[in-house]
N, C-alpha and C positions, 0 to 999 in steps of 0.2 A: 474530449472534443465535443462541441455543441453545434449543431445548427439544426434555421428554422428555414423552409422551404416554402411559401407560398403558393397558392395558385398565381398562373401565369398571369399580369398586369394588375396583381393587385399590391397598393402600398400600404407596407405594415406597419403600425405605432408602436413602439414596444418599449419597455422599463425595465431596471435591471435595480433589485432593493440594495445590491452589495458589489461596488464597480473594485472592489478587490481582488475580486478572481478574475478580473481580466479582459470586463465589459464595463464600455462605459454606462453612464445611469441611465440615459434613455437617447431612443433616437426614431426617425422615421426614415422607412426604405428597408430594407431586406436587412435582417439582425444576421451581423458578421461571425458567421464561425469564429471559435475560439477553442484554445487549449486553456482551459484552468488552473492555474499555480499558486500552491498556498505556503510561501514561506514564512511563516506562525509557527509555533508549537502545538497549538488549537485549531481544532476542525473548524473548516468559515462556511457557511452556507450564504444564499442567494436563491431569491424567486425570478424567475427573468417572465414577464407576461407579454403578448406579442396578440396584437387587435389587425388582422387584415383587414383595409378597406377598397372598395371596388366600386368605382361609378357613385359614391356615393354614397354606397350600401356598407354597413360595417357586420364583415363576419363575426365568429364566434371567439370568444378574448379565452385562448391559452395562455394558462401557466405553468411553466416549468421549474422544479424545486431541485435544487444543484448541491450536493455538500462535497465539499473538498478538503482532502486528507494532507495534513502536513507533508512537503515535502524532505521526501529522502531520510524520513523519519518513522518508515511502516515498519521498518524489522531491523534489529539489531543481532549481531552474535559475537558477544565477546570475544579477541584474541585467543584468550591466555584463558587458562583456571587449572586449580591446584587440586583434586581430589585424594587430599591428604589426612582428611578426618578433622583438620582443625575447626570446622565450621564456618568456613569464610573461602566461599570462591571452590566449593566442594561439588559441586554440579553445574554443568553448563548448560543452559535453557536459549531459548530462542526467545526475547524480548521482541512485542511490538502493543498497544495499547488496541489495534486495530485487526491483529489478527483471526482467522477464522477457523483455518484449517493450515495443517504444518505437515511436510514430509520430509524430514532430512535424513541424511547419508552422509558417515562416516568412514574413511576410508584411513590404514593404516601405509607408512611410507612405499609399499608392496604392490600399494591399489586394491588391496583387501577391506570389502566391506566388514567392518567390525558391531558398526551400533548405527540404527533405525530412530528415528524421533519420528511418532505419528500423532503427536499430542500436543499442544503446546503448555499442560502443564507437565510433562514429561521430560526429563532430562537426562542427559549423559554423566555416569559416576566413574568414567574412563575406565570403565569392566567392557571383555569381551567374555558371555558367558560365565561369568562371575570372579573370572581371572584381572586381575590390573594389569594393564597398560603399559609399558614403559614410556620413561618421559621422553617426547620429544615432538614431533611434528604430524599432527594430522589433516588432513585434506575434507572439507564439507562441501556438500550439494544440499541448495534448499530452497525446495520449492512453498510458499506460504500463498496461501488465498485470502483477502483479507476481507472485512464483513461488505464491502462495495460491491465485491465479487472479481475484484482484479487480482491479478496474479504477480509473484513479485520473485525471480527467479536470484537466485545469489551466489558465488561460489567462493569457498577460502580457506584461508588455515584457520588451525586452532593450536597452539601449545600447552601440550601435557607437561606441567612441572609439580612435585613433591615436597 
């Protein structure tokens, strides 16, 4: 969410280099709050600059530099994977291009915490303590920070198959 505040009776000029995220290119009067939305695959940035003017007199010209992370596209967790030694689909990881920091929680069909992800190159080999798993249904909590600094909370299954 964006906004620019002025002092009271002053009319703002202001420019937006990239009207994709959800502002138009330029306008004069008080620059409209906005929510950002980037449905791309690729991060979209924007400078938005905003010149108060008062009586005549032109304040100091802000610029604001905006990047916007693909929607609904921070963090992934596969379904399904096989921790069966073939080499394919033998670890489950937390995918996001963007992420920073990862906490996930494994839970077995009991509500038993079984396996911790505190890493995001760290992944589940469907071992509880070196023990495997039997196949069938687990429950994840996961919380990711991504490098913005927002937070991106998720909750799901995952299936254990051999």
């Amino acid at each position: 969410m964006f906004s620019f505040i002025p002092s009271p009776g002053a009319i703002v000029n202001w420019t937006n280099s990239n009207p994709s995220v959800g502002l138009p290119a330029s306008g004069i009067g008080v620059v409209p709050s906005f929510t950002a939305v980037n449905v791309t695959d690729e991060p979209i940035s924007a400078t938005i600059t905003a010149k108060p003017v008062i009586g005549g007199c032109s304040g100091s010209t802000q610029s604001y530099f905006i990047k916007v992370l693909p929607l609904n596209k921070d963090v992934f967790v596969p379904n399904v994977f096989s921790p069966n030694g073939d080499g394919k689909n033998d670890m489950l990881f937390v995918y996001g291009n963007y992420i920073d920091k990862v906490d996930m929680r494994i839970f077995n069909q009991w509500g038993q915490q079984i396996a911790t992800i505190n890493d995001k190159t760290q992944g589940w080999d469907g071992r509880q303590k070196g023990n495997p798993q039997p196949v069938g249904v687990y429950v994840y909590v996961l919380k990711a920070i991504l490098t913005n600094g927002r937070t991106v909370n998720l909750k799901g299954s995952i299936t254990l198959i051999r």
